[in-house]
C-alpha positions in Angstrom: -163.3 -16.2 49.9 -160.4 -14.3 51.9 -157.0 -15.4 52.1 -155.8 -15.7 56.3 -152.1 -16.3 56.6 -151.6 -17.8 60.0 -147.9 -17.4 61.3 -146.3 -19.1 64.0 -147.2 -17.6 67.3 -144.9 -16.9 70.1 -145.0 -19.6 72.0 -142.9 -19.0 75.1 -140.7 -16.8 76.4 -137.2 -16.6 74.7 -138.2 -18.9 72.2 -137.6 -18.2 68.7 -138.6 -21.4 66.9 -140.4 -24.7 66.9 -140.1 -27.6 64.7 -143.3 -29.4 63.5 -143.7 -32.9 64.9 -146.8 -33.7 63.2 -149.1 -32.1 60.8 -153.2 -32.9 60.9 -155.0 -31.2 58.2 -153.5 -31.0 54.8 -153.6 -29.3 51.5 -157.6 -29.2 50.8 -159.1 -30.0 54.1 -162.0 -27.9 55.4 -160.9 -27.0 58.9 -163.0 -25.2 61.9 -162.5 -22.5 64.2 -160.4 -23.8 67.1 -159.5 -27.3 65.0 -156.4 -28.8 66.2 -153.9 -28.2 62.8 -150.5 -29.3 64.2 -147.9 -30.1 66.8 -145.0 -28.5 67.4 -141.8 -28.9 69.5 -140.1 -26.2 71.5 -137.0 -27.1 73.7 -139.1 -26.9 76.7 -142.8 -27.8 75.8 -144.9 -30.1 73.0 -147.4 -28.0 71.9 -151.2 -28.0 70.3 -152.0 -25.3 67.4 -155.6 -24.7 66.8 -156.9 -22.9 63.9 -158.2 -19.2 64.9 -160.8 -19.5 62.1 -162.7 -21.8 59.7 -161.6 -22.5 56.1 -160.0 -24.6 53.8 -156.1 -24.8 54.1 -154.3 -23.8 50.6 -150.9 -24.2 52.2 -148.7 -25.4 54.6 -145.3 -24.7 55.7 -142.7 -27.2 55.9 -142.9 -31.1 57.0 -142.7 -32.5 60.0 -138.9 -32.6 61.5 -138.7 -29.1 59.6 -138.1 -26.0 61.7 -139.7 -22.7 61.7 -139.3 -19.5 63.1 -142.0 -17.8 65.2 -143.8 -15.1 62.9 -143.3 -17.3 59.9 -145.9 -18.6 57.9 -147.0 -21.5 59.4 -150.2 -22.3 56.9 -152.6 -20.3 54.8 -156.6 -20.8 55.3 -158.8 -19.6 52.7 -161.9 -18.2 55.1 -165.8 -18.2 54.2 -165.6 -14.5 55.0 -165.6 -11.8 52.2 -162.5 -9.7 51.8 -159.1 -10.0 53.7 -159.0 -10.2 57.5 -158.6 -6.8 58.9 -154.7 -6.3 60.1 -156.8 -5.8 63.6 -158.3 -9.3 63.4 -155.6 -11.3 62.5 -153.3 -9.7 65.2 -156.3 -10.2 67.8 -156.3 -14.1 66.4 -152.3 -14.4 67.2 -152.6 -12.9 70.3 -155.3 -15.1 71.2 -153.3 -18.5 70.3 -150.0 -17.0 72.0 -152.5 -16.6 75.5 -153.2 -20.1 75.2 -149.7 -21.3 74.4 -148.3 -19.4 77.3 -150.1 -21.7 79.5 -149.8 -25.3 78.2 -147.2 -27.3 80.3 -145.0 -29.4 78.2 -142.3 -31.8 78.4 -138.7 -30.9 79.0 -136.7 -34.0 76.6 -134.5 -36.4 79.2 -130.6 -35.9 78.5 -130.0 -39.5 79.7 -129.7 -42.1 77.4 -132.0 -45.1 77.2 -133.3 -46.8 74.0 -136.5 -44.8 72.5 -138.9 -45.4 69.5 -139.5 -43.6 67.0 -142.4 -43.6 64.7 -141.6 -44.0 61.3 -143.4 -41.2 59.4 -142.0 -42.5 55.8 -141.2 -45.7 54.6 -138.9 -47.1 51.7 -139.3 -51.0 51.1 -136.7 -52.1 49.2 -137.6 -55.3 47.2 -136.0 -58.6 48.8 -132.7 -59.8 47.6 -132.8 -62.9 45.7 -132.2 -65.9 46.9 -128.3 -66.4 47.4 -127.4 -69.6 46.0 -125.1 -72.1 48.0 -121.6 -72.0 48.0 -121.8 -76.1 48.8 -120.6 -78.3 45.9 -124.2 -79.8 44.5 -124.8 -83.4 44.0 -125.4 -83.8 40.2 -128.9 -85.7 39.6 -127.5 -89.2 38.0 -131.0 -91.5 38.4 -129.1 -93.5 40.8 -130.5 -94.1 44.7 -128.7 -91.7 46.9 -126.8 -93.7 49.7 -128.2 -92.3 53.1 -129.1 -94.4 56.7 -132.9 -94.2 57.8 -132.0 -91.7 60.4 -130.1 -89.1 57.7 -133.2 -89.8 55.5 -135.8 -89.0 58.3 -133.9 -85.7 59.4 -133.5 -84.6 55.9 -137.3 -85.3 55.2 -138.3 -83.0 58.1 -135.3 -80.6 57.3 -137.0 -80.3 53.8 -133.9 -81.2 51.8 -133.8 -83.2 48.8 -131.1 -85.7 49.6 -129.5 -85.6 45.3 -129.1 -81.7 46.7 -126.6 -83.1 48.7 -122.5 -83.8 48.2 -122.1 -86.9 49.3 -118.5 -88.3 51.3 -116.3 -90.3 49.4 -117.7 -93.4 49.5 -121.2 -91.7 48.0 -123.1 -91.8 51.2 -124.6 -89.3 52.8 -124.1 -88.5 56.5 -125.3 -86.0 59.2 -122.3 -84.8 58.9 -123.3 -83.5 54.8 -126.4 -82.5 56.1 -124.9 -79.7 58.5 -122.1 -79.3 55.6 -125.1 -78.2 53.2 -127.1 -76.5 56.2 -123.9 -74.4 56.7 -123.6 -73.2 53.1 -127.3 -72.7 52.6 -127.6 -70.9 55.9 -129.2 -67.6 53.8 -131.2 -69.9 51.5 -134.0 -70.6 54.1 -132.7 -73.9 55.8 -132.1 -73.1 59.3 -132.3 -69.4 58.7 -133.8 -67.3 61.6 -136.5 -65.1 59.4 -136.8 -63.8 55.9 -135.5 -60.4 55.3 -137.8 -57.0 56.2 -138.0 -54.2 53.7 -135.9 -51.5 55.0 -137.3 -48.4 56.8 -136.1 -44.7 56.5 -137.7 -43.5 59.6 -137.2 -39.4 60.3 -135.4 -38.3 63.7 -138.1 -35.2 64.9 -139.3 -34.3 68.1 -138.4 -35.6 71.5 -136.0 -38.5 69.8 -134.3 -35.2 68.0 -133.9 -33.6 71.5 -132.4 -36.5 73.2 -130.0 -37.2 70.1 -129.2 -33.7 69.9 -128.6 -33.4 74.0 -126.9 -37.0 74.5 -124.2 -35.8 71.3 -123.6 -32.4 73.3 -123.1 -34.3 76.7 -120.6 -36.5 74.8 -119.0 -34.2 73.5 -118.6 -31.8 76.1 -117.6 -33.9 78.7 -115.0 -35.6 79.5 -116.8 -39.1 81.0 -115.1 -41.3 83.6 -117.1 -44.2 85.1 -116.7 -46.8 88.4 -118.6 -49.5 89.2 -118.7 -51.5 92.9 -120.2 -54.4 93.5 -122.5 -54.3 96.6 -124.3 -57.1 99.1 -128.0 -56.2 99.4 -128.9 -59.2 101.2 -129.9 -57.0 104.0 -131.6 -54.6 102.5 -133.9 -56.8 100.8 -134.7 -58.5 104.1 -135.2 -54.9 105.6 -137.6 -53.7 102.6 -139.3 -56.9 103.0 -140.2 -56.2 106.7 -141.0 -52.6 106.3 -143.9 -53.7 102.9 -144.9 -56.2 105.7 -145.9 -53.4 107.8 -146.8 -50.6 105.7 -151.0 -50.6 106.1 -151.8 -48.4 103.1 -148.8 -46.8 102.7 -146.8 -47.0 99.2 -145.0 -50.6 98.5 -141.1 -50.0 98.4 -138.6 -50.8 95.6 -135.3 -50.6 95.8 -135.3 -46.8 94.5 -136.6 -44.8 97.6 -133.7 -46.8 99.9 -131.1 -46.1 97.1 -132.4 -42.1 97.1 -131.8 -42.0 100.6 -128.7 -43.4 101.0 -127.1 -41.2 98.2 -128.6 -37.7 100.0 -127.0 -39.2 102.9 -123.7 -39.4 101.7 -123.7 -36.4 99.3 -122.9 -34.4 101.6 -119.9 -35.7 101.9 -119.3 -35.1 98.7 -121.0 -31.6 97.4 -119.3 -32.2 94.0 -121.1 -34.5 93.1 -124.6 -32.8 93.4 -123.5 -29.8 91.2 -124.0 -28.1 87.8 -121.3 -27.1 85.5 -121.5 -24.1 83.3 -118.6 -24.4 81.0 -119.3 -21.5 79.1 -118.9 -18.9 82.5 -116.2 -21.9 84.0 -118.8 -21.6 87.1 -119.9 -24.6 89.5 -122.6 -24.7 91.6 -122.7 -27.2 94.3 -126.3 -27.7 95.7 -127.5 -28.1 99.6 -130.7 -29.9 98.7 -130.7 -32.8 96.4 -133.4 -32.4 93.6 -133.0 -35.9 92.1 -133.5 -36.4 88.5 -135.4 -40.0 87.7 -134.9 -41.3 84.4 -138.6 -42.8 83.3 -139.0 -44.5 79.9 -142.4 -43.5 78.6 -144.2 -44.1 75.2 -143.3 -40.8 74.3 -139.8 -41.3 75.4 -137.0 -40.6 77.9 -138.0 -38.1 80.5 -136.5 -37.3 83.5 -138.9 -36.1 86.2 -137.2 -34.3 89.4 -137.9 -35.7 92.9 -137.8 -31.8 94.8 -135.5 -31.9 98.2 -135.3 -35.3 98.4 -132.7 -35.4 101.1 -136.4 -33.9 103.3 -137.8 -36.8 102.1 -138.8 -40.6 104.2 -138.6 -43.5 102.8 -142.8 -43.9 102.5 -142.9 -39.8 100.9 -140.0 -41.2 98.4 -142.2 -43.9 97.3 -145.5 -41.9 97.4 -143.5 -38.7 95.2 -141.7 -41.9 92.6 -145.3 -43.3 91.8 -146.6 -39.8 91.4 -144.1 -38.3 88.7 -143.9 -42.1 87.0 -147.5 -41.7 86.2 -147.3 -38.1 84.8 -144.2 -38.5 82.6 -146.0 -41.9 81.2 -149.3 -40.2 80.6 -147.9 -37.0 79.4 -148.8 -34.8 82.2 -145.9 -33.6 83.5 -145.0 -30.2 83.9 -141.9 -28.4 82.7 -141.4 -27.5 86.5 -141.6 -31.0 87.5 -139.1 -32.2 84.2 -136.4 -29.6 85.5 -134.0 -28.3 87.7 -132.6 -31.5 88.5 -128.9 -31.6 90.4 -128.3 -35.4 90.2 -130.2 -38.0 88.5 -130.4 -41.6 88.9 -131.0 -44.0 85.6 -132.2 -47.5 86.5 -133.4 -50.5 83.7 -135.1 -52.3 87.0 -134.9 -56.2 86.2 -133.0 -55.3 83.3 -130.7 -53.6 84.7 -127.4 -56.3 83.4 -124.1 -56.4 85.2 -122.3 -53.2 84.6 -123.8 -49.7 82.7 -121.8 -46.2 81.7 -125.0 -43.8 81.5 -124.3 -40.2 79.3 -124.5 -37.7 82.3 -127.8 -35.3 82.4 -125.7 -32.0 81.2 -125.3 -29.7 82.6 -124.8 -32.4 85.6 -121.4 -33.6 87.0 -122.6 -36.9 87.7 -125.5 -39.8 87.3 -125.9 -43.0 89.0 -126.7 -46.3 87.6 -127.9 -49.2 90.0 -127.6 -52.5 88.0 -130.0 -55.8 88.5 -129.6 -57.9 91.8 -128.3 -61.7 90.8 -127.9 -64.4 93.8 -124.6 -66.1 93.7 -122.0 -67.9 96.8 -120.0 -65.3 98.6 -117.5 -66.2 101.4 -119.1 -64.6 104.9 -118.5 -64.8 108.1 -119.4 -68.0 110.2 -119.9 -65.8 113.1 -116.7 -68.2 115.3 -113.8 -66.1 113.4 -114.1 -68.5 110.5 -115.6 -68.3 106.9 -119.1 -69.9 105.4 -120.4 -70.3 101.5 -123.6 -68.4 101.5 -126.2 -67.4 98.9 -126.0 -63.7 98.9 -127.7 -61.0 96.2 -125.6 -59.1 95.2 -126.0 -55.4 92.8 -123.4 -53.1 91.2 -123.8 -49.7 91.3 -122.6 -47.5 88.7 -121.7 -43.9 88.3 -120.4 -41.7 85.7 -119.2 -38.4 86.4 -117.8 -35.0 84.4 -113.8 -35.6 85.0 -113.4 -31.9 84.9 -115.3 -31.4 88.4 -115.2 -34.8 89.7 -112.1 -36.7 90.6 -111.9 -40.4 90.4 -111.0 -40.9 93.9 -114.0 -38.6 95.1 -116.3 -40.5 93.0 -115.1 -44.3 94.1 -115.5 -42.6 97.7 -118.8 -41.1 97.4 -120.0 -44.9 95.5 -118.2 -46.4 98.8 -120.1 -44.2 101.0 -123.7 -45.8 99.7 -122.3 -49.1 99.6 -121.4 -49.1 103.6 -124.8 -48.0 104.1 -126.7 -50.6 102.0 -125.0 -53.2 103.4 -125.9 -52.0 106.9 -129.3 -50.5 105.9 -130.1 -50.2 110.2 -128.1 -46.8 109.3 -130.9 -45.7 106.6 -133.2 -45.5 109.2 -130.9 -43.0 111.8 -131.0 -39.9 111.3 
């Protein structure tokens, strides 16, 4: 038998270490050539180690959420061979593993927030507490009939409470009243309670979760946050989408997204601060001409944000068709690192829901990120059409954005959200170039 020490291997350019986000072989196993030992997380990429040879594993380094450096060991494999690997073969092994590294596409981790799991990968249970007892004065048992109507007897009977449990009012009767009285104090002792407690879980932060905690505390605490939120009619737009799915054969169905995209590269602009990047470090900004929109997507695997390329280029139908597209890949995990960067704006939506009002972390490095909230129906005063005023049910959406106060003023932003809102409302303008 022949000890092989298998280090890390370089597994992209300019990056000098990976954390382990799960381990599959362990201390003992037999493993073959090319077996698939472990993943591992980069800041750009997810990535697959295979075993160069065949062997049983005698060590491993670190456990998962652990970090190491490339060229450390990552596990040692005792071989079938006789003798030590050759210095020759080892390298040749490395350099094999790095070849395939340097072409597996992986996914960049979103920098927007949105709630993500993350699976447990050790678990404490902590027994259950006893039962509290109640704080309500007890009836003492005397042998004597308790004093109750029909009606308090029935509801106790299918409340499950024994009626001498009870403290009665002063007259020594028992009324709904000392039923919710004892229901009240016992609220922790199972009657009316909402569930029994869970054993507590001590669940490890590693991998993408890591990332987005790690990039959502940087963003925070970098940037000085301001949002604004406008309340917008999309009564007409929802009648104009409605006409255009009539009509669209075998073209894409639309959402709200693609005529939101196009009425923000419409007004931006306007406003070129708002489609920038801020380097704090160099004190440089760079303000964009084409709008490569950032989507946030909730997948399985967590937030991504895939990048819709010059979408200002973009129709309506090739917004919807491109949206579909990268939806698919971030939830299947196929998207590439090209396709989960480069970003200049993005545009974080919780579809039905979306709730009244939300302050989304901006995508650092970022100046800005947009936020449309769900559509509700409620009376608005409009015009009657004869210089006078009708109640009409309208739908009605805020629109949220949060942008980096140190590029973007508050009355730029409030114009820029102003901007999209006159061209929602008369969505006719959408489709004039």
């Amino acid at each position: 038998m022949a000890k092989f020490i298998f280090k890390m291997p370089d597994v992209g350019e300019g990056v000098a270490e990976a954390e382990v986000v799960e381990w599959h072989v362990k201390i003992g196993d037999r493993v073959e050539e090319d077996q698939h030992l472990v993943d591992v997380m980069t800041d750009k990429a997810t990535i697959d180690i295979e075993s160069p040879v065949a062997g049983i594993v005698t060590e491993v380094a670190g456990d998962v959420g652990d970090v190491i450096a490339i060229g450390s060991m990552l596990l040692v494999i005792e071989t079938d061979g006789e003798g030590e690997p050759s210095e020759e073969e080892a390298e040749a092994a490395a350099e094999q593993i790095e070849d395939d590294m340097s072409d597996a596409d992986g996914a960049e981790p979103a920098e927007t927030p949105e709630p993500v799991r993350a699976e447990p990968v050790s678990l404490r249970e902590s027994s259950a507490p006893e039962e509290p007892t109640s704080a309500a004065p007890v009836a003492l048992a005397t042998g004597h009939k308790v004093l109750a109507s029909p009606a308090v007897r029935q509801r106790a009977r299918d409340l499950g409470i024994d009626l001498a449990q009870v403290k009665p009012a002063a007259d020594g009767r028992v009324r709904h009243a000392d039923l919710d009285a004892f229901l009240a104090y016992n609220a922790g002792s199972g009657f009316g309670a909402a569930g029994k407690a869970r054993g507590d879980e001590v669940i490890k932060v590693i991998g993408l979760r890591k990332r987005i905690a790690q990039n959502m505390a940087a963003a925070k605490r970098n940037i000085p946050h301001f949002a604004y939120v406008e309340e917008c009619d999309v009564t007409a737009l929802e009648e104009l989408r409605a006409q255009l799915n009539a009509a669209r054969g075998d073209r894409p169905k639309l959402t709200m997204l693609p005529l939101l995209i196009s009425a923000i590269c419409k007004v931006v602009p306007q406003f070129p601060m708002i489609n920038a990047r801020y380097d704090d470090e160099a004190g440089v900004v760079t303000r964009y001409g084409s709008v490569h929109l950032g989507m946030a997507a909730q997948t399985d695997n967590g937030l991504m944000v895939p990048v819709i390329r010059d979408a200002q280029s973009r129709n309506l139908w090739q917004l919807a068709r491109e949206i579909g597209r990268l939806a698919e890949a971030a939830r299947s995990g196929k998207a590439t690192s090209e396709e989960l960067s480069g970003s200049t704006l993005t545009i974080t939506s919780l579809g039905p829901l979306g709730g009244v009002a939300t302050t989304p972390v901006i995508n650092r490095p970022e100046v800005a990120i947009i936020g449309p909230n769900r559509i509700v129906e409620r009376p608005m005063f409009v015009s009657d059409g004869m210089g006078g005023e009708r109640i009409a049910k309208r739908k009605l959406m805020n629109i949220s954005i949060s942008c980096d106060h140190r590029v973007v003023d508050g009355h730029d932003a409030a114009s820029f959200v102003q901007g999209i809102k006159r061209l929602i409302e008369t969505p006719a303008l959408l489709l004039v170039d």
